[in-house]
N, C-alpha and C positions, 0 to 999 in steps of 0.2 A: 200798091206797095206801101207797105207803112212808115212812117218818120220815124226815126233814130232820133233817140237824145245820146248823139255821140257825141265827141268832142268836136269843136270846131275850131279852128286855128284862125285869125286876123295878122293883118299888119303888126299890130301890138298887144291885141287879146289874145286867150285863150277863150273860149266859150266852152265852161266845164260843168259836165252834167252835176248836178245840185245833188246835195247829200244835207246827212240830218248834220253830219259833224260840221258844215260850214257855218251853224246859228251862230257860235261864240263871236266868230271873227264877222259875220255880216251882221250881228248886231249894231257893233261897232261902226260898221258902214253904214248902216239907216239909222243912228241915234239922231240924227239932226231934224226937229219938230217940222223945220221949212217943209223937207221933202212932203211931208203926208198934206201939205194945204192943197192941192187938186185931188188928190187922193182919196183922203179922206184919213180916218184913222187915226193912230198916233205909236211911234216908236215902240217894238215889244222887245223885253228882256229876253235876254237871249232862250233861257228856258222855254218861254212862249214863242218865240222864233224854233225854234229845234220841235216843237210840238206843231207850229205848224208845217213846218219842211218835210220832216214825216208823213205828213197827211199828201203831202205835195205828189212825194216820191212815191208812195202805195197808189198814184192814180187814181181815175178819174170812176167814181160808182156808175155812171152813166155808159154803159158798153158802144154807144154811137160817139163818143169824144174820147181822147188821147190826152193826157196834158204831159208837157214838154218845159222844163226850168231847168237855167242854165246859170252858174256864175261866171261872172265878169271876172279874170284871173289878168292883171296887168302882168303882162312876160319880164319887164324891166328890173318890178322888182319882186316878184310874187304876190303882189298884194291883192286880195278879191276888192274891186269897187263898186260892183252891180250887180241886177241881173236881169235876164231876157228870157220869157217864158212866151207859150205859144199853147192855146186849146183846138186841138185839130179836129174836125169834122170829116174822117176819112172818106166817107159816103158821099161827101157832095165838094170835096177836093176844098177846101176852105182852113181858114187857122186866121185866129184872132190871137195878134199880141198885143206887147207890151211890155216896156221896159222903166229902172230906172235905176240911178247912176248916185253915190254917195256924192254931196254938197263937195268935197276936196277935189274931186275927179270932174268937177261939170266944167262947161266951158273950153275942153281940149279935142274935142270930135269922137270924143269914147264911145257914147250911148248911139252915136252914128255908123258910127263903124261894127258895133257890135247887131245891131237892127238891120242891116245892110247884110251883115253875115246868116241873121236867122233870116232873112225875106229867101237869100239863095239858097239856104239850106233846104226852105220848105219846097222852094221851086224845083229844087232836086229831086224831090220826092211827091211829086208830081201834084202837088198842092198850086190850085190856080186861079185863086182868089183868096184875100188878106187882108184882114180891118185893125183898125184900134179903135179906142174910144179916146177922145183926147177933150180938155174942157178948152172954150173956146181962149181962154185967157190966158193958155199954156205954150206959149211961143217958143219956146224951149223944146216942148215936146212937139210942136206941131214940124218943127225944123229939122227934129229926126226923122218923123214918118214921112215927110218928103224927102229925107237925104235915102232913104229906104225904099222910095217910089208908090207911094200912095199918094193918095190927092181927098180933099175934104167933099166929103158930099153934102147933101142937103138935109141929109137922116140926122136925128139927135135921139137919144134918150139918155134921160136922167140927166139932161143939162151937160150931156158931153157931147162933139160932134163925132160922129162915126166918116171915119179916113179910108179909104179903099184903095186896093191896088185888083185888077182884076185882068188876067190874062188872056185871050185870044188863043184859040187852038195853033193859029200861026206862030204864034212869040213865045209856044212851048217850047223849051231847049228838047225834048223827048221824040216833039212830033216832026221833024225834020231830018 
């Protein structure tokens, strides 16, 4: 069965499938330089955000992977603060995310709650294993992918550690 990039509803998110028209306003969300220091990179003009959101949404050239982005929609006042994307590996039940949350918005449980939404989501759709990459100095993020139920392994590349969540045919919501 394959993953929908539907909408996903939270506590206090929306998690809404990503479009080319969100660049304007998520630029604005990732202008702050902090964000991109584990990341890497650096802030792109909205123009360059919308060229890449486009690439985003025409998916993945690779016929064995799915990609999945989603914006962070705060219900309270409509404002997008992030987002949560996921590369699914249909074939072998697997999806690597990652998330991240605009500097105003950090520190409230947001990028928690929204991660926690995409881990069930994938879980629904019969995905049964789950990584990120996270660098080892990102406590912030490492706090998510455990509020999300991964745990650090002993794997790195490229100086990040790889997070796993990996399920048991028993702990399938499907198989029971």
């Amino acid at each position: 069965m394959p993953v929908p990039t539907s909408p996903v509803p939270t506590a206090r998110l929306d998690l809404v499938p990503l479009r080319a028209e969100h660049a304007e306003e998520m630029a604005t969300v990732l202008a702050d330089p902090a964000l991109h220091r584990f990341i890497g990179g650096e802030p792109l003009p909205a123009d360059a955000l919308r060229t890449r959101y486009e690439r985003l949404v025409s998916g993945s050239d690779d016929p064995a992977v799915t990609w999945h982005n989603w914006v962070l929609r705060l219900r309270a006042d409509a404002a997008l603060i992030g987002t949560v994307q996921a590369t699914v590996t249909p074939a072998r039940y697997t999806a690597e995310i990652a998330w991240i949350t605009g500097t105003p918005w950090q520190g409230h449980g947001y990028a928690s709650e929204a991660a926690r939404a995409l881990v069930t989501h994938l879980i629904r759709h019969y995905v049964r294993t789950i990584t990120a990459h996270i660098h080892p100095s990102h406590s912030a993020s490492a706090a998510v992918a455990r509020a999300a139920g991964l745990s650090p392994t002993t794997e790195s590349h490229e100086g990040e550690t790889l997070w796993r969540l990996t399920l048991s045919t028993r702990q399938l919501p499907w198989a029971t």
